[in-house]
C-alpha positions as CSV (number, residue, x, y, z in Angstrom):
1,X,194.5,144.0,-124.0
2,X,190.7,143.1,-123.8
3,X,191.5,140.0,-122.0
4,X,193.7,141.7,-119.4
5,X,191.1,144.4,-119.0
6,X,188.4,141.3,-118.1
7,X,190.4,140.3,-115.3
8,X,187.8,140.1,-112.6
9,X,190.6,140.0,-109.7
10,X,189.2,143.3,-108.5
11,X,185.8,142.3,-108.3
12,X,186.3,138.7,-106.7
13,X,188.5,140.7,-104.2
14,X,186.4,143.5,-103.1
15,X,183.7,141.1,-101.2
16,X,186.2,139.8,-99.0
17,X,188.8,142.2,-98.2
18,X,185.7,144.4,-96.6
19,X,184.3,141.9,-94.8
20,X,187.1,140.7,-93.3
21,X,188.1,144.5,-92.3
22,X,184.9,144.8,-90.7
23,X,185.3,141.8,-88.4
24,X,188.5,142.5,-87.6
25,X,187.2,146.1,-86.9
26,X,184.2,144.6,-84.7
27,X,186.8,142.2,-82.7
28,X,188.4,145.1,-81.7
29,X,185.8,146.5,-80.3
30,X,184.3,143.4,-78.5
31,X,182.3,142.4,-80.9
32,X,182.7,138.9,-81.8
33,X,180.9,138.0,-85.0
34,X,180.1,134.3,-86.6
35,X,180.6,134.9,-90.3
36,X,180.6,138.0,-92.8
37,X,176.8,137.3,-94.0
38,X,175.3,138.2,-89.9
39,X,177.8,141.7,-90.7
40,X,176.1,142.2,-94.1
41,X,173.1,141.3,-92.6
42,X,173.1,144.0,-89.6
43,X,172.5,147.2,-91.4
44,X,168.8,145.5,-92.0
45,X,167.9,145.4,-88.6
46,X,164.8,147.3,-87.9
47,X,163.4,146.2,-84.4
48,X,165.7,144.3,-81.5
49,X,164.1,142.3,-78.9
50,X,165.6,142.6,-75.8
51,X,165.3,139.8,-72.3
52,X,166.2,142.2,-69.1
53,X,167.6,140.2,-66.2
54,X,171.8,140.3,-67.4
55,X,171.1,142.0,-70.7
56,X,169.3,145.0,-69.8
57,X,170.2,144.8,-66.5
58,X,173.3,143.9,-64.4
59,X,172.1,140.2,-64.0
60,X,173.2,140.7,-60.4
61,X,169.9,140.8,-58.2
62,X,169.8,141.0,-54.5
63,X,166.8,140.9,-52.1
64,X,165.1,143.7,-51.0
65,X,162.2,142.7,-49.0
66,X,161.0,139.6,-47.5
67,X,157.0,139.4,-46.4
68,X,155.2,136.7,-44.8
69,X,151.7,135.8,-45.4
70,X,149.6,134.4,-42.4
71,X,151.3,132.6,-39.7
72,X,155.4,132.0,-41.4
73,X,157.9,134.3,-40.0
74,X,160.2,136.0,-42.2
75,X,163.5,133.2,-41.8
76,X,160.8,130.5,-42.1
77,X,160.4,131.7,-45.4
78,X,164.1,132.7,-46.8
79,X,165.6,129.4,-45.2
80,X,163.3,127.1,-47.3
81,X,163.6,129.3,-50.4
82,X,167.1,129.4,-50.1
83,X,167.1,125.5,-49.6
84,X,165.4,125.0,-52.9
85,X,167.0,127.9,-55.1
86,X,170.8,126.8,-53.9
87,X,169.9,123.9,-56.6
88,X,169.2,126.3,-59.0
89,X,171.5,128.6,-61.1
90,X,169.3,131.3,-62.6
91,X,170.8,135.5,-61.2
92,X,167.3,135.6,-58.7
93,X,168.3,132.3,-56.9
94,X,171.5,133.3,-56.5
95,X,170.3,136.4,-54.6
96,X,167.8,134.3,-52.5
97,X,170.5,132.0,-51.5
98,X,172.9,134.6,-50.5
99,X,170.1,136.9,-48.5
100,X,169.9,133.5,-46.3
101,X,173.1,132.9,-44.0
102,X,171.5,130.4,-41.6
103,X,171.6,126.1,-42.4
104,X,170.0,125.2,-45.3
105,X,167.5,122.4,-45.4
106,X,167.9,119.1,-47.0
107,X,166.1,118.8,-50.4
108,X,164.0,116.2,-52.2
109,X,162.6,115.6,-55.8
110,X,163.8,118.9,-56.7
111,X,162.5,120.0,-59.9
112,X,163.8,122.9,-62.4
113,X,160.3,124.2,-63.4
114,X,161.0,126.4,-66.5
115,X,160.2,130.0,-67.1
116,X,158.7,129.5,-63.4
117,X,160.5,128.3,-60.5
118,X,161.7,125.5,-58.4
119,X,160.1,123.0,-56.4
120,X,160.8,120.3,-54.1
121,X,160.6,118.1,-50.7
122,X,161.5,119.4,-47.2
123,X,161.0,118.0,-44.3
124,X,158.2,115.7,-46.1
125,X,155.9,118.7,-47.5
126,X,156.7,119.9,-51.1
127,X,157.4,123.4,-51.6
128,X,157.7,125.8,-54.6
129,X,159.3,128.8,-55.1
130,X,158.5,131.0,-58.4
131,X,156.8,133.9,-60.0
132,X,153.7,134.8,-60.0
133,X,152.8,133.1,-62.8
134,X,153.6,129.8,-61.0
135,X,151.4,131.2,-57.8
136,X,148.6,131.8,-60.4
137,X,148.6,127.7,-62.3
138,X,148.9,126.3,-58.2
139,X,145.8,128.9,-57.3
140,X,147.1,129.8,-53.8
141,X,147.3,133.6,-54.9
142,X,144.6,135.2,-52.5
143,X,143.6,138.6,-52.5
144,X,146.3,139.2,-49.9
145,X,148.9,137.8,-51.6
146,X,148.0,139.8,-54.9
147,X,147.8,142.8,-53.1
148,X,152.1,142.2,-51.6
149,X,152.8,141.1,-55.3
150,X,151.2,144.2,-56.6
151,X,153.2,146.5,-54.1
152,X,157.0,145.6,-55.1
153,X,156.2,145.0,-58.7
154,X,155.1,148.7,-59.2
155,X,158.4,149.4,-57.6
156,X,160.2,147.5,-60.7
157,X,161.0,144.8,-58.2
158,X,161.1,141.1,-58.8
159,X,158.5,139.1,-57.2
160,X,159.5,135.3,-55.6
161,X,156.5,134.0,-54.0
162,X,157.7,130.7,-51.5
163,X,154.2,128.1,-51.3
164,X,153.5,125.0,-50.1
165,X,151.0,123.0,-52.0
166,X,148.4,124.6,-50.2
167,X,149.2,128.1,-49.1
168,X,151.3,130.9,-49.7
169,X,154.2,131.2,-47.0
170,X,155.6,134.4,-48.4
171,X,156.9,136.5,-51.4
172,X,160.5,138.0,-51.3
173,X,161.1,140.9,-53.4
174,X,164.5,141.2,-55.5
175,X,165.6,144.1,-56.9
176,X,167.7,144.4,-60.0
177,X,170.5,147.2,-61.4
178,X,169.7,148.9,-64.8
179,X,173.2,148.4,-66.3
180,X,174.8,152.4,-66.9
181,X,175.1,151.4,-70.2
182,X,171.7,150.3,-71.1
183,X,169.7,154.1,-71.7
184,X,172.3,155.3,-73.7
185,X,172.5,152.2,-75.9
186,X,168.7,151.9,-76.3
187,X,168.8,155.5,-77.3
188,X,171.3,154.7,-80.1
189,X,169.2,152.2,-81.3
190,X,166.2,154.5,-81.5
191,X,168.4,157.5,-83.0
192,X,169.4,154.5,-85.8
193,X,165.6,154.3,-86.3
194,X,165.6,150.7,-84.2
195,X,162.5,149.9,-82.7
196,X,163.3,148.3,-79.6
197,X,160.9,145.7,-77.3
198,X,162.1,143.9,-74.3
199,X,160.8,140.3,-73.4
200,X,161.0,139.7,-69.7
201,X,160.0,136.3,-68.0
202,X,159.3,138.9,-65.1
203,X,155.6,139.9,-65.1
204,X,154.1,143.0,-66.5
205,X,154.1,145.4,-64.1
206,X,158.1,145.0,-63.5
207,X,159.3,144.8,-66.7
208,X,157.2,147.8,-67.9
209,X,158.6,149.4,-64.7
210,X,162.6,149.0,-66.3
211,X,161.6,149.5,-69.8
212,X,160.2,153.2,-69.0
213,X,163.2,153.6,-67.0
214,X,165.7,153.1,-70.0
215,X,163.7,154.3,-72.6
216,X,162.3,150.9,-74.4
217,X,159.4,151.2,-76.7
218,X,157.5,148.3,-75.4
219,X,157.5,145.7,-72.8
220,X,156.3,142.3,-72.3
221,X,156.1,140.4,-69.2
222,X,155.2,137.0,-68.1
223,X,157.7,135.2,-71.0
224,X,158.4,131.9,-71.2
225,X,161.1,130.6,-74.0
226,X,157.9,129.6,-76.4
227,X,156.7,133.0,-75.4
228,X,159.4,134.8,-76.6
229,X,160.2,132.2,-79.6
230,X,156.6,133.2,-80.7
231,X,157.3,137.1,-80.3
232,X,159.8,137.2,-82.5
233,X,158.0,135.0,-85.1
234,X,155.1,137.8,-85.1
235,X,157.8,140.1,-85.4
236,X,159.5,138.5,-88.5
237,X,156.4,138.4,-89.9
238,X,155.6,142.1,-89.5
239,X,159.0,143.5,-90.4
240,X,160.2,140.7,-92.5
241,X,164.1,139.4,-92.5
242,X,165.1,142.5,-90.1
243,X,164.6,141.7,-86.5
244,X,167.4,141.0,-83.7
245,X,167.1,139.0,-80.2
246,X,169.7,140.1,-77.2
247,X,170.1,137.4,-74.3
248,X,172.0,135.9,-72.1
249,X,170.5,132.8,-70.8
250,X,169.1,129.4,-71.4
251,X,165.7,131.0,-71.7
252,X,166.4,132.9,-74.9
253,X,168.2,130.5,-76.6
254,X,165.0,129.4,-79.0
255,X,164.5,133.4,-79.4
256,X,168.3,133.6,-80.6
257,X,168.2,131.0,-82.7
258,X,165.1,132.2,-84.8
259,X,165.9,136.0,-85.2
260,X,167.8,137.0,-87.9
261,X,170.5,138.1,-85.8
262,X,171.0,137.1,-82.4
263,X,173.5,139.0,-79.8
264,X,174.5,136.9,-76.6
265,X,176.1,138.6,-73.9
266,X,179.7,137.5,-74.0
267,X,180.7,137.5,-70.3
268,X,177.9,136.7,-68.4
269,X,176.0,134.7,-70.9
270,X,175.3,130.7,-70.7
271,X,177.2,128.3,-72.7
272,X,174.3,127.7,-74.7
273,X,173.2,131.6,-75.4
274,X,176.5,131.8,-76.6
275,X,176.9,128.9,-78.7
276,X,173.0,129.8,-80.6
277,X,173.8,133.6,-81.0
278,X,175.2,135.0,-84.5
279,X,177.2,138.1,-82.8
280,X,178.6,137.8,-78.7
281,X,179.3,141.0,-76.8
282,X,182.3,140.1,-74.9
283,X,182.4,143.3,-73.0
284,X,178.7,142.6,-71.8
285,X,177.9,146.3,-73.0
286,X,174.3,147.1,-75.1
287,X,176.2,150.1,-76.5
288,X,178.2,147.3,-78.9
289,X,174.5,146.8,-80.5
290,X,175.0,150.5,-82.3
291,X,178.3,149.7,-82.7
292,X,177.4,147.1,-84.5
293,X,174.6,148.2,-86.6
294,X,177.0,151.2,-87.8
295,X,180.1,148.7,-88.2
296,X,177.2,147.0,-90.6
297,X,176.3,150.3,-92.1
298,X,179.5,151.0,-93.3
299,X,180.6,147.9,-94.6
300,X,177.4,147.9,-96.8
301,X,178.3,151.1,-98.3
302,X,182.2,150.5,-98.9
303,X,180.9,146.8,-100.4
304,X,178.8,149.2,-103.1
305,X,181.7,151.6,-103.3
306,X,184.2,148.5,-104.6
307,X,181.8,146.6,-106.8
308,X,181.5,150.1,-108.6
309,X,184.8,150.5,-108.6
310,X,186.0,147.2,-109.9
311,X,183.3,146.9,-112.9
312,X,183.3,150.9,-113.5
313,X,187.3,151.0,-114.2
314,X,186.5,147.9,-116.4
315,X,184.2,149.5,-118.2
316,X,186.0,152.9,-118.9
317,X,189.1,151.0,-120.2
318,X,186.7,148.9,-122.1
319,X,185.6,151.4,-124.0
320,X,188.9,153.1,-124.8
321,X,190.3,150.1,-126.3
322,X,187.2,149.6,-128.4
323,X,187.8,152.7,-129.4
324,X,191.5,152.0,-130.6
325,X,193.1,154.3,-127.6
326,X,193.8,151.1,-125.3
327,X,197.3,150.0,-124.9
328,X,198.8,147.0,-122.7
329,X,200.1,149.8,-119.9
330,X,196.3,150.7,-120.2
331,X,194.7,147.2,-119.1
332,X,197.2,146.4,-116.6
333,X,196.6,149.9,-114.7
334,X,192.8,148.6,-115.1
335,X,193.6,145.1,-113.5
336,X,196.4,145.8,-110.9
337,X,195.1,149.6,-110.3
338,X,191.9,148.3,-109.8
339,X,193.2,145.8,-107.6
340,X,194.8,147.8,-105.1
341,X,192.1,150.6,-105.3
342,X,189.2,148.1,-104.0
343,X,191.9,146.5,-101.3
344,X,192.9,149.9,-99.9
345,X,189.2,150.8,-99.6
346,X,188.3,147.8,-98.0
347,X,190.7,148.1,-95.4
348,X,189.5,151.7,-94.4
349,X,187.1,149.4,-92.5
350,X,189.8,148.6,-90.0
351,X,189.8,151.9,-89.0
352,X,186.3,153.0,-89.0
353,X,185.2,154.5,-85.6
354,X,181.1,154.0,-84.3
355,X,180.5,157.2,-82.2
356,X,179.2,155.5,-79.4
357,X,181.6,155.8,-76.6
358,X,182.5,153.7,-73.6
359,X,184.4,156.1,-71.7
């Protein structure tokens, strides 16, 4: 009786049944998850760093404005940004390249300048086109110059200043979509008790513009992928084994790979994004970061509910056969009961609902 009673089927299959529930509950919604111990691992989260071109917003930029500086006219300056940028593939090239509907120039030692810009050979002179950070490290940001950048970033716009080695040419302001969905995930977070920080490779001003607009805690501007790689190290450090990284491009991937959980947007996400996160949100929606955490939540508290379970019945029917009450019917309602009581617990998972809706 004693060694039918010791069974540990129950136990061993508590673990896994839940898990397994939960993914399948999280696949459901969207949610695509690499491995039960990044669901067990959710519920810890306590701050999530965010990027904002395609996570917090739509990743779908267009140009707003285009101003020349000094003696360039306003094509002068979209036809050779568009030239340069239609080698590039990053959501603000795109829109440059698609704001220009003239020829484009032919291009020469074109070079992919990271967490800045482009730059290249037209026409025999070399051109850049990048942030403001890119304007700063050449020095051909004047006083005039600072003073356009200055203008559309308090807007929340996107600054692209177009340069030749020498002098500014222009700066072309792009404008970029909040997604719908982003204040009402952000405020799910915070209800959660998730601090939330977004890490822009936009400068300050803009991406302190967006983050008051949805409701993020605090903003940082100006990142490059060591940038943000070294953000979430000081966050790891202040709030230990508990801090998530959202992306969706090339850019976060260091981030991603570092946090303790990183979320890739599913849809519009790079290949490699995708491939470093822990968790992809195929429906490209922040509200699946609750969803998550909950999903998480739960799973954590019906794991605690089986182990109970499985060693508390053991222990109960222990203790009536040491007492000379245990029978053979006894320990096999221990084992098999036991059994099906931790499964048909577990499986609740695959119905467990996360009220954050999408409708």
């Amino acid at each position: 009786v004693l060694l039918v009673i010791a069974c540990p089927c129950a136990l061993v299959i508590s673990t896994p049944v839940t898990v397994v529930s939960g993914l399948t509950a999280a696949a459901k919604r969207g949610i695509l998850i690499k491995g039960g111990v990044h669901l067990e691992n959710g519920r810890k989260l306590k701050v999530v760093a965010l990027d904002k071109t395609g996570t917090i917003t739509e990743g779908k930029p267009c140009v707003t404005d285009v101003q020349p500086i000094g003696n360039a006219s306003k094509d002068e300056v979209l036809r050779i940004a568009a030239s340069l940028d239609a080698l590039s593939q990053h959501p603000v090239a795109l829109a440059v390249v698609a704001a220009w509907s003239g020829e484009r120039a032919g291009v020469e030692n074109f070079k992919s300048l990271t967490g800045r810009g482009v730059e290249g050979r037209i026409d025999g002179a070399v051109y850049f086109v990048g942030n403001h950070r890119l304007a700063e490290e050449r020095e051909v940001c004047s006083l005039e110059v600072e003073a356009v950048l200055s203008h559309f970033e308090v807007q929340g716009k996107t600054t692209v200043v177009v340069a030749s080695e020498s002098a500014v040419l222009g700066v072309i302001a792009v404008a970029d979509t909040p997604r719908q969905s982003s204040v009402a995930a952000i405020k799910s977070l915070h209800d959660l008790g998730i601090k939330t920080l977004m890490l822009s490779g936009d400068n300050q001003t803009t991406a302190g513009a967006i983050a008051k607009v949805v409701g993020i805690d605090e903003a940082r501007g100006g990142m490059l992928p060591e940038d943000k790689l070294a953000q979430i190290e000081r966050l790891l450090k202040g709030h230990g084994d508990a801090v998530g990284m959202v992306g969706d491009g090339v850019n976060d991937a260091p981030a991603l790979a570092r946090s303790t959980i990183g979320f890739a947007m599913g849809a519009a996400g790079t290949d490699t994004a995708l491939e470093t996160a822990d968790v992809a949100l195929m429906q490209d929606d922040l509200r699946g970061l609750p969803e998550f955490v909950l999903l998480s939540r739960r799973t954590g508290a019906i794991l605690t509910q089986n182990i109970a379970l499985a060693i508390g019945i053991k222990v109960v029917f222990f203790a009536l056969t040491l007492g000379g009450l245990g029978t053979m019917w006894m320990a096999v309602i221990a084992d098999v009961g036991a059994s099906l009581m931790v499964v048909g617990n577990g499986l609740r998972m695959l119905r467990s609902v996360a009220p954050t809706s999408k409708g």
